[in-house]
C-alpha positions as CSV (number, residue, x, y, z in Angstrom):
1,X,0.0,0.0,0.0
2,X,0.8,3.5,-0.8
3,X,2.5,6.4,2.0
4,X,-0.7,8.8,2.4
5,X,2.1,11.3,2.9
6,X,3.4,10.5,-0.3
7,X,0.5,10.8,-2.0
8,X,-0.7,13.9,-0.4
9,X,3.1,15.8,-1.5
10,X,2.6,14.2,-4.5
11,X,-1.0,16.0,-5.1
12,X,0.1,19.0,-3.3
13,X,2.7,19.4,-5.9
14,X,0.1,18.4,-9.0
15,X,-2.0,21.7,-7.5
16,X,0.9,24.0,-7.6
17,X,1.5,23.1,-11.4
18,X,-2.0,23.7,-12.4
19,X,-2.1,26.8,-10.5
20,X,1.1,28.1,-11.9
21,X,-0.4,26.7,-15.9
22,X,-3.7,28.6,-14.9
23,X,-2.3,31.6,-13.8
24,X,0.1,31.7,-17.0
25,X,-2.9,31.3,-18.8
26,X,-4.8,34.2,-17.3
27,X,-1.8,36.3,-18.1
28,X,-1.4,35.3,-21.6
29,X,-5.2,36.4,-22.2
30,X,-4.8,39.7,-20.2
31,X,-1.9,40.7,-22.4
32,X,-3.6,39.4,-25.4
33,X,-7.1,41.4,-24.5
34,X,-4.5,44.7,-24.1
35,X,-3.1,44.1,-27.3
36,X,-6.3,44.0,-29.4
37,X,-7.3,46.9,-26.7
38,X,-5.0,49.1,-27.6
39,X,-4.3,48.3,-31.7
40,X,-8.0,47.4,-32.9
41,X,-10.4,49.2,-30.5
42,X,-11.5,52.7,-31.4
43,X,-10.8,56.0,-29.8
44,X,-13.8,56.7,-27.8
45,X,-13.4,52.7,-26.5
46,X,-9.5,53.0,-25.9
47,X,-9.6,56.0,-23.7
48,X,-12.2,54.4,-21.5
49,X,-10.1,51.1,-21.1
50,X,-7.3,53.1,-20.2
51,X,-9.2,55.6,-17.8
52,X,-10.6,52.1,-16.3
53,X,-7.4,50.0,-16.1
54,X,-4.1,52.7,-16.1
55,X,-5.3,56.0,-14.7
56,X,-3.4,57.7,-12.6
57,X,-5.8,58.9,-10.3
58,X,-6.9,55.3,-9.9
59,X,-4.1,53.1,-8.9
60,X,-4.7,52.1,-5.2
61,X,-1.2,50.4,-4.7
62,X,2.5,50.1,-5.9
63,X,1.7,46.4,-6.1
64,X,-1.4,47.1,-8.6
65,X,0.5,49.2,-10.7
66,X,3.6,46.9,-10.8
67,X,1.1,43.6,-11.8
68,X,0.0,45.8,-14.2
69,X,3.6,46.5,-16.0
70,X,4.2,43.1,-15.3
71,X,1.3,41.9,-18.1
72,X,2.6,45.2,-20.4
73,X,6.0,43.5,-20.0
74,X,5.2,40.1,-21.6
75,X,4.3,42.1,-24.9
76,X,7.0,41.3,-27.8
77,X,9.1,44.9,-28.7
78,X,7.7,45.1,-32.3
79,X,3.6,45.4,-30.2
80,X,4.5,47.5,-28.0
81,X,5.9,49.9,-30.7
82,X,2.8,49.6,-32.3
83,X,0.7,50.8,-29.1
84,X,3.3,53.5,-28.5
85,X,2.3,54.5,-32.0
86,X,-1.4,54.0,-31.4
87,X,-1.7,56.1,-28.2
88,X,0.2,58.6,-29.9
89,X,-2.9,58.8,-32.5
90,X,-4.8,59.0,-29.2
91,X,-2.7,61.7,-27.6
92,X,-3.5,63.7,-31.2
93,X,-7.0,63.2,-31.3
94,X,-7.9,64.4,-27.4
95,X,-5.2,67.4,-28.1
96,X,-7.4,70.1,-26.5
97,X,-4.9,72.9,-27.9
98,X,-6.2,72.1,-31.6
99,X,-10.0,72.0,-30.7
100,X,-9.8,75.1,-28.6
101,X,-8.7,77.3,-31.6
102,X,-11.4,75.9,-33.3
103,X,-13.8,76.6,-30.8
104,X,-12.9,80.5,-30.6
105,X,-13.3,80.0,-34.1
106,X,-16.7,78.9,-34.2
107,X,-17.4,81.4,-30.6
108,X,-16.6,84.4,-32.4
109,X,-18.5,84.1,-35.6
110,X,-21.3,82.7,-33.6
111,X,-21.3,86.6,-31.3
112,X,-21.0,88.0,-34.5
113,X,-23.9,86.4,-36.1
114,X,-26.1,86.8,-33.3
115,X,-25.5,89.8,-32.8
116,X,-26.3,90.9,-36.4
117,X,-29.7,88.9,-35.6
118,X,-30.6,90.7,-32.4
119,X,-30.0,94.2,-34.2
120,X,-32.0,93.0,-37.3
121,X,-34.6,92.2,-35.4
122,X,-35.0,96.0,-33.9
123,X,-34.3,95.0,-30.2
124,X,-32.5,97.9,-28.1
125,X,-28.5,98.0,-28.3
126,X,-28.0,96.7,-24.5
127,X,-30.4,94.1,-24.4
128,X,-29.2,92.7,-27.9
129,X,-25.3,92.9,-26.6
130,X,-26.4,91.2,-23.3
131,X,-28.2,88.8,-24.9
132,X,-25.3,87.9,-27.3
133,X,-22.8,87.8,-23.8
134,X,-25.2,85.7,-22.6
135,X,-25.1,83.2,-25.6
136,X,-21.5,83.3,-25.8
137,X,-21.1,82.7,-21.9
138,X,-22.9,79.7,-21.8
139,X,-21.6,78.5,-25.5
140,X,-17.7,79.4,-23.7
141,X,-18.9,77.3,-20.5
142,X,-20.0,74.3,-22.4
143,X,-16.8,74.2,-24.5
144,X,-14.6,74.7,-21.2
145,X,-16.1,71.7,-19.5
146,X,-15.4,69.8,-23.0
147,X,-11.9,70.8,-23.2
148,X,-11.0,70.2,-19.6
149,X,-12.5,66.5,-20.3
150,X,-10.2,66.2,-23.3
151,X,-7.2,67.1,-21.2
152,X,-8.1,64.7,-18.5
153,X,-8.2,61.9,-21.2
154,X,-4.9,63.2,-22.9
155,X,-3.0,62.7,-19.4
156,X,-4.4,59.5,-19.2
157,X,-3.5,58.5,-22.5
158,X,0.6,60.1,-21.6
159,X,0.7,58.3,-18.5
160,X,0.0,55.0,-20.1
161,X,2.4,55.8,-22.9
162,X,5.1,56.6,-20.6
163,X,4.5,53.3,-19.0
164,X,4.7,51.4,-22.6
165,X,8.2,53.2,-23.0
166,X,9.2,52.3,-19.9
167,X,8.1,48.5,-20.5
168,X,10.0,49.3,-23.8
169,X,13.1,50.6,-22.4
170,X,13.2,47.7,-19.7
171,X,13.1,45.2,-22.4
172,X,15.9,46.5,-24.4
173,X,18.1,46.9,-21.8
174,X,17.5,43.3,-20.3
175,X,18.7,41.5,-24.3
């Protein structure tokens, strides 16, 4: 007859295997859901999964944030370049210096436009120039609260950059 010792170090070392085969696995689809994340997934989706998963604001340990270079880390070089590249595209599109040129643009055509209407239609100077203030306060407070919103997504977008480049930079240095 069989040691029950035996058999229980024997089992005991079977469990630790499968743990380690499981957990390998459950890396190898993280990194793989990252990957087609960050190189297939549109803009609006890709900010929100890196707002979600690599913000900043919302990393609640050191330990969190080093698990979650560790799964950046088993990304080949060539990928990673790729979603350097691809979060540059982001960094480009939530760029709130290019739409806020834009937006005077459009704010300043729109004042002089409505003012033109408000004189058209016979109302007194004042109330047509406070009216217009008016318009253009609320169109100015609108577009603030968008542009803030597109910096906070920008910095996200950085800050996981930076962390792909550091992944990057690890990887060439340890061949």
């Amino acid at each position: 007859m069989s040691n029950p010792y035996r058999l229980y170090r024997a089992l005991y070392k079977l469990r630790k295997v499968i743990f380690e085969i499981v957990n390998l696995e459950i890396k190898w689809r993280g990194v793989k859901m990252i990957e087609a994340k960050v190189l297939t997934s549109g803009n609006r989706e890709l900010i929100n999964f890196i707002t979600r998963e690599y913000s900043a604001e919302k990393m609640k340990s050191k330990e969190g944030l080093l698990l979650k270079i560790e799964r950046l880390e088993e990304m080949d070089e060539q990928t990673l370049k790729l979603c350097i590249n691809r979060i540059r595209s982001l960094e480009e599109f939530y760029d709130p210096v290019k739409s806020l040129s834009a937006v005077i643009g459009v704010f300043t055509a729109f004042f002089i436009v409505l003012g033109v209407f408000f004189e058209e239609i016979g109302l007194p100077w004042y109330l047509d120039r406070i009216l217009a203030l008016g318009s253009l306060a609320l169109a100015f407070i609108v577009s603030a609260r968008d542009v803030i919103e597109m910096r906070l997504k920008k910095s996200n977008a950085v800050y996981f950059k930076g962390l792909l480049e550091y992944v990057l930079e690890r990887k060439k240095e340890n061949k």
